[in-house]
C-alpha positions in Angstrom: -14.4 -37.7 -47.7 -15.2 -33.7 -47.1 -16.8 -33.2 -43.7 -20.7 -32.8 -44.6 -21.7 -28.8 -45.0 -24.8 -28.8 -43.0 -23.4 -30.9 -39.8 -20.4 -28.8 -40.1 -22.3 -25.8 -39.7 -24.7 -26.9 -37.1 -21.7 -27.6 -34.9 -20.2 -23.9 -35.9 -23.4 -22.7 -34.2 -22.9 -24.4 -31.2 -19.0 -23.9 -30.9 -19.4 -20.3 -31.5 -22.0 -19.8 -28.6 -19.5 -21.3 -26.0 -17.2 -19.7 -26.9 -14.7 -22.2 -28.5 -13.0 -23.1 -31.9 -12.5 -26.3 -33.7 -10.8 -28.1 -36.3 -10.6 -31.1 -38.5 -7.4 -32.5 -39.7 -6.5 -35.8 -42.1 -4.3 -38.7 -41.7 -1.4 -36.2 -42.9 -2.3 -33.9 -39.9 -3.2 -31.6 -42.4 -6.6 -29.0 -41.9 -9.3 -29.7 -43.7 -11.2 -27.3 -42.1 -11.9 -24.9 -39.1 -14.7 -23.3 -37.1 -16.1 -21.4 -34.0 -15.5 -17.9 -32.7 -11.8 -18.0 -34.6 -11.9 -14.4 -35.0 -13.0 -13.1 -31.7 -10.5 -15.5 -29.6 -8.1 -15.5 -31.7 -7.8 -12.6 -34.2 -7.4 -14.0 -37.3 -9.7 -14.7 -39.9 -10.8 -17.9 -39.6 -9.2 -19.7 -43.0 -5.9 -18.8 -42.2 -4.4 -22.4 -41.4 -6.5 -24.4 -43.7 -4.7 -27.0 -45.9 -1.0 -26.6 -43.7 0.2 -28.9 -41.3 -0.2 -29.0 -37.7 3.7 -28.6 -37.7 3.7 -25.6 -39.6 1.1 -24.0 -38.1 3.1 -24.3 -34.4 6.1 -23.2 -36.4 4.5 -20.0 -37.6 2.4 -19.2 -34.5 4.6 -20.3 -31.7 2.7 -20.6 -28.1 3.6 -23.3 -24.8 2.4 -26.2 -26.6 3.0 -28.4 -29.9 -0.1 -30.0 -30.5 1.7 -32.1 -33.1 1.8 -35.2 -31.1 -1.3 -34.5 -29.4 -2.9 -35.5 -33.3 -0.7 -38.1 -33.5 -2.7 -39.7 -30.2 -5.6 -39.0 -31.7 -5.0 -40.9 -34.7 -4.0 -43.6 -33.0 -7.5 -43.8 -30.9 -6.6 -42.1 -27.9 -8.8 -38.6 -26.9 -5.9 -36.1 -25.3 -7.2 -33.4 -23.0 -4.5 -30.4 -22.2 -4.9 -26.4 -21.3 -1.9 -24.3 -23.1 -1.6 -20.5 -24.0 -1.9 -19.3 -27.1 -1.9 -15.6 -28.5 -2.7 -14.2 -25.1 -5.7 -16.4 -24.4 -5.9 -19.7 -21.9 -7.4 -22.2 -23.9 -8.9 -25.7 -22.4 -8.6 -27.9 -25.5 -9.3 -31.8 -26.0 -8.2 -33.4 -29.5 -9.8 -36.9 -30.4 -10.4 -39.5 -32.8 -12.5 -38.5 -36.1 -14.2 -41.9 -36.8 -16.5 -42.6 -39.8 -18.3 -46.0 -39.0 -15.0 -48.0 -37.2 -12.7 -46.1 -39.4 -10.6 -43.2 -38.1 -10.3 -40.8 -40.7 -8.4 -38.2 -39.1 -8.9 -35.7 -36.0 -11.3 -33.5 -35.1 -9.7 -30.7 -32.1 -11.9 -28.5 -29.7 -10.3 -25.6 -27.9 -12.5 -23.6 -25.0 -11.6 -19.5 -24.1 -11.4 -20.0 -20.2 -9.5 -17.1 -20.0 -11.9 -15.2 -17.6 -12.3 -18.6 -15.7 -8.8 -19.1 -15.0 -8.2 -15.6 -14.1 -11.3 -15.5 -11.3 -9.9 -18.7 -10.1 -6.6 -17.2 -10.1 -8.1 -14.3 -8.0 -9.9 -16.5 -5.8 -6.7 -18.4 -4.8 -4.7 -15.1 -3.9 -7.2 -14.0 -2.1 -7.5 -16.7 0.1 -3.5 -16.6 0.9 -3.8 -13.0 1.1 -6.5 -13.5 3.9 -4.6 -15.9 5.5 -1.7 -14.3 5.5 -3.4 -11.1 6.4 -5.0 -13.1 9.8 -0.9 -14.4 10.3 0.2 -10.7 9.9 -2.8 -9.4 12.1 -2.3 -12.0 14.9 1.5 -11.7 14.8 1.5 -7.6 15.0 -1.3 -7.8 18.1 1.0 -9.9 20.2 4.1 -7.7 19.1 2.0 -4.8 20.5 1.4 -5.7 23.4 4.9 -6.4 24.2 5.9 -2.7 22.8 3.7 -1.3 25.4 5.5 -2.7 28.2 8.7 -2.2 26.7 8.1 1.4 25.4 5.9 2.5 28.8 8.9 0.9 31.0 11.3 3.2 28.9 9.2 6.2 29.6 8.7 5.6 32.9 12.3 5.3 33.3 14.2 8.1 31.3 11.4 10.5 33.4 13.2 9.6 36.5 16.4 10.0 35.5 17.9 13.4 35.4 20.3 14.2 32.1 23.6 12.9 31.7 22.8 9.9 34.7 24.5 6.8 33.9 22.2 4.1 31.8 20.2 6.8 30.2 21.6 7.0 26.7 20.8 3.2 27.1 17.3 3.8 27.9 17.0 5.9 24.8 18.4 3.4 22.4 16.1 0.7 24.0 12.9 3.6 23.2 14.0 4.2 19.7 14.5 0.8 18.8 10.8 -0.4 20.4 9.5 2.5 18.3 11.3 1.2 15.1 9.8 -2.1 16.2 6.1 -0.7 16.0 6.8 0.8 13.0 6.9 -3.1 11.8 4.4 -3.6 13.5 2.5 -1.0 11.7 3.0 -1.9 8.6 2.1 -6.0 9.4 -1.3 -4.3 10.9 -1.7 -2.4 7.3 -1.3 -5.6 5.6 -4.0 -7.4 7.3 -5.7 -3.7 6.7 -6.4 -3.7 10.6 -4.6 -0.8 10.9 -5.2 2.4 12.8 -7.5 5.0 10.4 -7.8 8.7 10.9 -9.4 10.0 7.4 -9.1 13.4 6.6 -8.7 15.8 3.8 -5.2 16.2 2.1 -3.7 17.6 -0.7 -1.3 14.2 -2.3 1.2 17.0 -4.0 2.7 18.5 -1.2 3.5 15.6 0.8 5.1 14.1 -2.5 7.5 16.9 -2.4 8.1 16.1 0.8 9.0 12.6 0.4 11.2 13.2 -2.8 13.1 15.7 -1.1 13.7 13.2 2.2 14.6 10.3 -0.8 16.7 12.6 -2.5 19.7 11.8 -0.6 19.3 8.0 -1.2 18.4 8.7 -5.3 21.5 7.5 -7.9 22.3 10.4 -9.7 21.4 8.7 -12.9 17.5 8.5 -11.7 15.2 11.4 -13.1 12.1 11.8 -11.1 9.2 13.7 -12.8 6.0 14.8 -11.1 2.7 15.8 -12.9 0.6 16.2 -10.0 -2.4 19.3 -9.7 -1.7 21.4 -6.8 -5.4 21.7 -5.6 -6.1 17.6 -6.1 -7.4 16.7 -2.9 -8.1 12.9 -1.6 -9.7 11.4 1.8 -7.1 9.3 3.4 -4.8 8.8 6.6 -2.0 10.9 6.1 0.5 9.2 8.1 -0.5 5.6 5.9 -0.5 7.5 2.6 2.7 8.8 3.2 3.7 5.1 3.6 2.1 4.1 0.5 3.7 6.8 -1.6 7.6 6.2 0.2 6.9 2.6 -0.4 6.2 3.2 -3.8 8.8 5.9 -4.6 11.7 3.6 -2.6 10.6 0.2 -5.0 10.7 2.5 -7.9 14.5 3.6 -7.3 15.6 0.0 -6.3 13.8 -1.4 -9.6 16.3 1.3 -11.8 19.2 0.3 -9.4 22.6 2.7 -10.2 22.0 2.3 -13.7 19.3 4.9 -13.2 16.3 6.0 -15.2 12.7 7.5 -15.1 10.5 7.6 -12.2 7.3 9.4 -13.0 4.9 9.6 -10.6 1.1 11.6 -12.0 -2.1 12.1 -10.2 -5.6 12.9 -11.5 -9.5 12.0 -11.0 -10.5 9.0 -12.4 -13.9 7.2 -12.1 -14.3 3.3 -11.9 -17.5 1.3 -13.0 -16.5 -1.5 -10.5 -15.3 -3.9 -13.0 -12.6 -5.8 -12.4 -9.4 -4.7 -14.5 -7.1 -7.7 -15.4 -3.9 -5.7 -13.9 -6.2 -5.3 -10.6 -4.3 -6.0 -7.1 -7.2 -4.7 -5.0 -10.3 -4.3 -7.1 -11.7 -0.7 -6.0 -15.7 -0.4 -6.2 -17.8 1.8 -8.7 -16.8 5.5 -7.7 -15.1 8.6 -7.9 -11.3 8.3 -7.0 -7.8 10.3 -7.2 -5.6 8.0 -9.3 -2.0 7.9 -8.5 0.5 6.8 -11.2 4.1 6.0 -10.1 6.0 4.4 -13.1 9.4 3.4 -13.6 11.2 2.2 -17.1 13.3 -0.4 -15.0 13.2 -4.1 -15.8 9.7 -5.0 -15.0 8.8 -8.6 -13.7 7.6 -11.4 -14.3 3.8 -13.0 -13.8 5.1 -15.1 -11.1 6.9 -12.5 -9.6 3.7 -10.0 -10.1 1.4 -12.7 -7.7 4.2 -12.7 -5.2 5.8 -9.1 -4.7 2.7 -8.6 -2.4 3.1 -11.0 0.0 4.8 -10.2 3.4 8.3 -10.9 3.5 8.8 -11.6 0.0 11.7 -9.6 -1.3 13.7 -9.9 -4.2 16.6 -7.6 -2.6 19.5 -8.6 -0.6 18.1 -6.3 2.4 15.3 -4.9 3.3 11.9 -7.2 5.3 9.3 -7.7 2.4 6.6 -5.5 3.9 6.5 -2.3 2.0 4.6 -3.4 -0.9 2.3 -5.6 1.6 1.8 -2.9 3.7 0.3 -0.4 0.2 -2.1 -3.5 -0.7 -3.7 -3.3 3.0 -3.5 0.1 3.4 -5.5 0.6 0.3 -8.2 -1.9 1.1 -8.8 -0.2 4.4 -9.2 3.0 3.1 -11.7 1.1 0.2 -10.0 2.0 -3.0 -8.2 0.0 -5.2 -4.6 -1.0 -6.8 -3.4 -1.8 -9.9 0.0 -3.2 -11.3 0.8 -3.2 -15.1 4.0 -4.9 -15.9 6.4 -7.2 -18.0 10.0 -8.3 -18.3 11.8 -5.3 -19.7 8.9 -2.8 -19.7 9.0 -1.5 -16.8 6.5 -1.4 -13.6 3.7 0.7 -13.0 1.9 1.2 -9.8 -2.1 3.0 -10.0 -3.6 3.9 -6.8 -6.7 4.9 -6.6 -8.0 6.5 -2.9 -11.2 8.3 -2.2 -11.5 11.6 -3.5 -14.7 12.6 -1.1 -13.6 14.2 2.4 -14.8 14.6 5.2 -14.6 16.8 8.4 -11.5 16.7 10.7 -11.9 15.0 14.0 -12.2 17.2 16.7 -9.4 18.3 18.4 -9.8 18.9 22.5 -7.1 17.5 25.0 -7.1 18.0 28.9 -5.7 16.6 32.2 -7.2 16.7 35.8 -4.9 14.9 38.2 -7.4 14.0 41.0 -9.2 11.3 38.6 -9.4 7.6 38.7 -8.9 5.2 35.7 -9.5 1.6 35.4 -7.4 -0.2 33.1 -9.3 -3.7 31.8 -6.1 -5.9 30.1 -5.8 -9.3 30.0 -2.1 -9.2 29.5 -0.5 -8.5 32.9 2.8 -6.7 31.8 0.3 -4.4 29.8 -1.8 -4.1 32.2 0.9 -3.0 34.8 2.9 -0.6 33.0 -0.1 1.3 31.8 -1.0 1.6 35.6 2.2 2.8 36.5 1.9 5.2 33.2 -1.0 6.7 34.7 -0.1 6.8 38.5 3.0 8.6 37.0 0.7 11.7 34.8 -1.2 11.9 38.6 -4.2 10.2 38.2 -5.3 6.8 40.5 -5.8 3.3 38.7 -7.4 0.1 39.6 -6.7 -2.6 37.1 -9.1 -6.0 36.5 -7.9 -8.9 34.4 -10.8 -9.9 32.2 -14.1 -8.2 31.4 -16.2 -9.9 34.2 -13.6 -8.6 36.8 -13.7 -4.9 35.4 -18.0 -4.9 35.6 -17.5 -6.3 39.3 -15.1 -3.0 40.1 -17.5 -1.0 38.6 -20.8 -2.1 40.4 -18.9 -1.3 43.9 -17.3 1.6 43.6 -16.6 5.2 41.4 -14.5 5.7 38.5 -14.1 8.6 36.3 -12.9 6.6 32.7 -11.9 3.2 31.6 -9.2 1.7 29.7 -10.5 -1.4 27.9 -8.3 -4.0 25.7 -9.9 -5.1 22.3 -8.7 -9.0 22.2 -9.8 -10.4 25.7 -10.7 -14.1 26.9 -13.9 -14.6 28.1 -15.3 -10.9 27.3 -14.6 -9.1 24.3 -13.8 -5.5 24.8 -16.6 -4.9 22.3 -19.3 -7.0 24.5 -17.6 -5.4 27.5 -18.3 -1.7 26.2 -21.8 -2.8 25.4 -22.4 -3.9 29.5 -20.7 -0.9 30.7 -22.9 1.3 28.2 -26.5 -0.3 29.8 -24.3 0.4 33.7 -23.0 3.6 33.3 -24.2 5.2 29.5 -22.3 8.6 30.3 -18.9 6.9 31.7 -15.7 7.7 29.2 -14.3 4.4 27.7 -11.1 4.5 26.0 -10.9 1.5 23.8 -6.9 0.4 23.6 -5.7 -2.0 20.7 -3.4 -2.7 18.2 -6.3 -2.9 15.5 -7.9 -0.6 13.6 -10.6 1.1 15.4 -13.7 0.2 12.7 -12.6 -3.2 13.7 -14.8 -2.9 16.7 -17.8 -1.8 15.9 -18.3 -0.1 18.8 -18.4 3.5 19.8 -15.6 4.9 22.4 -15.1 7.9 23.7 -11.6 7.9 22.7 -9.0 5.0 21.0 -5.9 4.6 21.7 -3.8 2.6 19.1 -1.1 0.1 20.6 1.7 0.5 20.8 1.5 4.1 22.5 3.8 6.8 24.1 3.0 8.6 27.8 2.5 12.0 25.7 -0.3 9.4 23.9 -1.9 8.3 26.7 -1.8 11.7 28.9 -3.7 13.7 25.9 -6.0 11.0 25.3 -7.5 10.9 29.3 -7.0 14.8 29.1 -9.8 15.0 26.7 -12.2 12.4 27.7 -12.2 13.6 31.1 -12.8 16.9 30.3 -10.6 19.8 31.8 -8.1 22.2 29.8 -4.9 21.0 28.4 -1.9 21.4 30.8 1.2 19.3 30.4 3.0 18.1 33.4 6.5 19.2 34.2 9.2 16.9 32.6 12.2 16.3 33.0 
């Protein structure tokens, strides 16, 4: 018996507004009939199965599924729920039973677009690994910090009292280069979590592109072409020590994707504005704004979807060397500098990377450094090899230092005797250098702070006279009490 017009059309109505499709099939699994938002889901008109087989329809269309036995339940009595992909869409379908009185007559099948639902749950997922993974990376890099200032303040300390040529100092140098490799790590974990050290300023993207190619070049196959399309006077707000690391990151996973059997790289730049919706290639999801869009493409294999979710992650690496953070280290670099990142992709079409950073400036920080020997610092750490070697640091550029181990301990120095700046750690027990600042403010408002961490310093909140970023060098911390206390620039004598 022919499914009744009017019902048929009533149920159109509501399919339609869901958005979903349906379809009725006989005892033969033939269709008798289909309905809902066909078109728009789907993209074909909407009579294009009726009166064939649910066989031949999975023949001629294909997709994850064969619904084929799925019917076969259905006649039988049983309702089967599943979710499959079909021409690009994520479909939540359920066939059952198509009953008239006790009689089953054949099956009726419902299919639901949850596309967009799967997606935002998708997103929702990543970017609660991505947050914990980013609070790992952050608590990991912290703690690594803190060791590189002892090691790398030891080293200084060390190779400045020992003259050229003395035995043990080429050893002391190796020891200093290889902390410094270490924080470069270290960096890069802090850029991940997007706790890294910011100093936002206007630069132009095109020369420092140049710059990197032409440090690449020895490393780039022969059989790679790079071509740039970059305007000379585009000008973006970012860090320009972290946007180089975006680009080299970007520009080094480009080569390795074409290999020695060589190809494109083409790497473009232009304005672009975003409405703050998110794309479906989005990695970081940029707001509404005005932006400098950077394009680095390659025609190399492309990857996979699975691959596409993971490439960001820290550590994952689908090369037989190399750590895994390069690619983490662009996703937290650009959500600290609030823009956004996209990656379009697919097996054998190649990758292509869109970054999109602020194209707004603003001024450049101040510049003023000074030192003054006959000055006393107190250094607030909780960690007592930091806290040590930071002393010694600045007994050795000629100024005095009293150290406390905790916040509480540094106010009690302060309300008994006269100091001319403080040090203060950002991650303390007890006291937070942030509450800490805020007590020393209401003590002593016009006293220089230097706030010292291995976190970016919007992290804090909190205005310092000066930050210091962990892990830092003596040259580092001589400039940076040079300008907050106030005298002309004069480096000491070295060795």
């Amino acid at each position: 018996m022919p499914p009744d017009t009017l019902a048929l059309a009533t149920v159109d109505a509501m399919i339609r507004q869901m958005p979903g499709i349906y379809w009725i099939v006989d005892l033969d699994l033939r269709i008798l009939h289909t309905g809902g938002a066909i078109e728009e889901i789907l993209g074909y008109p909407q009579d294009r199965h009726i009166g064939k087989t649910m066989a031949e329809v999975h023949l001629e269309e294909g997709g994850d599924h064969d619904p084929t036995d799925a019917h076969r339940a259905a006649l039988a009595g049983v309702t089967v729920p599943f979710t499959n992909r079909y021409r690009g869409r994520m479909l939540s379908s359920t066939i059952a039973p198509l009953r008239q009185g006790d009689v089953i007559i054949g099956a009726i099948g419902t299919s639901l677009d949850v596309t967009a639902w799967r997606t935002l749950e998708q997103r929702m997922v990543d970017a609660q690994r991505a947050e914990s993974l980013g609070v790992l990376a952050g608590g990991l890099a912290h703690d690594f910090n803190n060791l590189l200032v002892t090691i790398l303040g030891n080293a200084d300390l060390a190779l400045r009292e020992m003259p050229p040529g003395a035995a043990g100092r080429c050893s002391l140098q190796n020891i200093r280069d290889a902390a410094l490799r270490a924080a470069e790590l270290t960096d890069q974990l802090l850029a991940y979590a997007g706790r890294g050290s910011l100093s936002l300023t206007r630069l132009a993207p095109a020369p420092i592109i140049d710059e990197l190619l032409r440090i690449s070049a020895p490393s780039m196959p022969t059989s790679t072409k790079v071509v740039v399309d970059l305007p000379r006077d585009l000008v973006l707000r970012s860090d320009p020590s972290q946007f180089r690391q975006i680009m080299l990151n970007l520009i080094n996973n480009a080569r390795d994707a074409l290999g020695q059997r060589g190809g494109t790289i083409a790497i473009a730049g232009r304005i672009a504005r975003l409405d703050g919706a998110i794309h479906e290639d989005d990695i970081v999801a940029a707001p509404a704004g005005t932006y400098v869009l950077l394009d680095v493409a390659d025609d190399g294999p492309g990857i996979d979807g699975e691959q596409r979710r993971r490439v960001f992650e820290p550590f994952f690496t689908t090369k037989s060397t190399g750590h895994g953070l390069g690619l983490a280290a662009v996703v937290g670099i650009v959500r600290s500098h609030g823009g956004g990142l996209r990656l379009v992709s697919a097996p054998g079409e190649g990758c292509r990377f869109q970054v999109f950073l602020p194209s707004n400036v603003t001024p450049p920080p101040i510049a003023a450094v000074a030192v003054n020997p006959e000055r006393t610092v107190l250094v607030i750490d909780d960690e007592d090899l930091v806290r040590d070697v930071v002393s010694r640091m600045i007994e050795d550029l000629g100024y005095a230092t009293i150290t406390a181990a905790d916040g509480h301990a540094g106010l009690a120095v302060l309300a008994r005797q006269r100091v001319d700046a403080v040090i203060v750690d950002l991650s303390m027990p007890r006291m937070s250098g942030v509450d800490l600042i805020a007590a020393i403010r209401v003590q002593q408002p016009t006293l220089p702070i230097v706030l010292c961490s291995g976190f970016a310093r919007s992290e804090s909140n909190v205005e310092a006279d000066a930050y210091l970023p962990k892990p830092f060098r003596l040259e580092a911390l001589e400039q940076t009490l040079a300008r907050v206390l106030g005298a002309d620039y004069q480096p000491l004598t070295r060795r």
